[in-house]
C-alpha positions in Angstrom: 4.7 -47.2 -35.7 1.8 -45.1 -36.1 -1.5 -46.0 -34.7 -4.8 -45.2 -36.4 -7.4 -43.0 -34.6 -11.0 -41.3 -35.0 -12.0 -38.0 -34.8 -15.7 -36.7 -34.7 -15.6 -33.3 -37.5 -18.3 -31.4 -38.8 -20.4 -33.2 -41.6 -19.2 -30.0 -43.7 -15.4 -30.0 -43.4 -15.1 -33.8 -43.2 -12.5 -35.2 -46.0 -11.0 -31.2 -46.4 -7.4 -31.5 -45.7 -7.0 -28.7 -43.8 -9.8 -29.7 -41.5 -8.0 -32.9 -41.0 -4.1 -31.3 -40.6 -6.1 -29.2 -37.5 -7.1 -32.4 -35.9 -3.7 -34.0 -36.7 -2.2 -31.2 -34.7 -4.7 -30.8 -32.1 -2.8 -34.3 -30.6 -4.2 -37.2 -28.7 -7.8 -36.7 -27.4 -9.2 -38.5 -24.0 -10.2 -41.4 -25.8 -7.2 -42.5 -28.0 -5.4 -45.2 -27.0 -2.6 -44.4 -24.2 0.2 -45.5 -26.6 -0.9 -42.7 -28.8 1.5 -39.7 -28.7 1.6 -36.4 -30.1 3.0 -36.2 -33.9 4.1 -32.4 -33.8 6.3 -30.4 -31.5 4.7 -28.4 -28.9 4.4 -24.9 -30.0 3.4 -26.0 -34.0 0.0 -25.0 -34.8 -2.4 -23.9 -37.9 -0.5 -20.7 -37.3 3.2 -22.4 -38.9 0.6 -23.3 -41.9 -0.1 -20.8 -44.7 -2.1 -22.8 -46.9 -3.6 -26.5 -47.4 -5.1 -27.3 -51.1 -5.4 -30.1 -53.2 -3.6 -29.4 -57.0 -5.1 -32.9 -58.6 -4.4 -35.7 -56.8 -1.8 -34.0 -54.6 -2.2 -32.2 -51.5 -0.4 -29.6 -50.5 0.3 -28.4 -47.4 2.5 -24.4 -47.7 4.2 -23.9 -44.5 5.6 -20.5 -43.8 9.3 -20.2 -43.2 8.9 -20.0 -39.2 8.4 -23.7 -38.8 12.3 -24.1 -39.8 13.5 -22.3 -36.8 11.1 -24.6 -34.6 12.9 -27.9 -36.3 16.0 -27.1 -36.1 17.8 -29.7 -34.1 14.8 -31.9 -34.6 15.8 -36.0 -34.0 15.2 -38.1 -36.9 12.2 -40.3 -35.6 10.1 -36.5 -34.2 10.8 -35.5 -37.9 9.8 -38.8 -39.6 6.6 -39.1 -37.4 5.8 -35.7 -37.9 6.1 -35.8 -41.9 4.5 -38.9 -42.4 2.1 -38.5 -39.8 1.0 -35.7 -42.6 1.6 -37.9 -45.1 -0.2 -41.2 -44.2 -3.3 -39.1 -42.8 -3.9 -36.9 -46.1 -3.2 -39.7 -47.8 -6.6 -41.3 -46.7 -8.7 -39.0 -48.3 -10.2 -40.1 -51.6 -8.2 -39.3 -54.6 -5.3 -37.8 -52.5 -2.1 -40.2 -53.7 0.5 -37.8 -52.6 1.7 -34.8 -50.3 3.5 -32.2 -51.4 5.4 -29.6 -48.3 6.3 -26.2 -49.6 8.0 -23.2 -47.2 6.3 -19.9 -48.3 5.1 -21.6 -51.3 8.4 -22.9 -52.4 9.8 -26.5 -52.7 13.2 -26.7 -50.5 14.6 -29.8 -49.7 13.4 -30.2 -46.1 11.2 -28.2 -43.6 14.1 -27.6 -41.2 15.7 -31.0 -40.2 17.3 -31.8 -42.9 16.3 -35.7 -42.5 13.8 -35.8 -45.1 14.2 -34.9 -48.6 10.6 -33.4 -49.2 11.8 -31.2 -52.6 9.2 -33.8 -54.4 5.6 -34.6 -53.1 5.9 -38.3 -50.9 3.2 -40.9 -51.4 2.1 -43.0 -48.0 4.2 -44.8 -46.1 2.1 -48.0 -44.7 5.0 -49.9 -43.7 5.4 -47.7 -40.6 1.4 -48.2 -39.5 0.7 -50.2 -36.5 -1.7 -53.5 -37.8 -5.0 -53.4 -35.3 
């Protein structure tokens, strides 16, 4: 399940998505709760990301193509969590109802795992969030 937490962001980049992918990656803080683990791989970063933008009320967040080689043999839950960690976290932005994940600003069918089917944007998930 995924646990909610805060971060403290600069009045002028709070509610940008690519503001709040950073602070997604950047992992848990000292403060967070001690159940609260990591939702990428080591070694992902801003760096694997070519673009974040909103097109209506769908974000999208344009990996470039050397994120595949860094999933590949990914397990299922490290590639669910990592997805919807995106997913459910963009998703709380006002008038953001979906993410879409491209690879070099294409749709494929997954970023690298294979596990899931991302060829069309994916709305939230709150089944898999952990009640405070």
């Amino acid at each position: 399940l995924f646990m909610s937490v805060e971060r403290m962001v600069e009045q002028g980049t709070a509610g940008y998505p690519e503001e709040i992918l950073t602070e997604l990656m950047r992992g848990p803080a000292g403060l967070d709760d001690k159940d609260v683990s990591p939702a990428f791989l080591s070694g992902i970063s801003m760096e694997d990301v070519n673009d974040v933008y909103l097109a209506g009320d769908v974000a999208v967040v344009d990996f470039n193509a050397s994120i595949s080689e860094k999933l590949e043999g990914i397990s299922r839950k490290d590639e669910s969590m990592m997805i919807y960690s995106i997913v459910n976290t963009l998703t709380n932005i006002e008038n953001i109802k979906r993410v879409q994940f491209l690879l070099d600003g294409e749709r494929v069918e997954s970023l690298g795992g294979g596990i899931i089917n991302i060829i069309d944007p994916l709305l939230k998930n709150p089944g898999i969030i952990k009640d405070e």
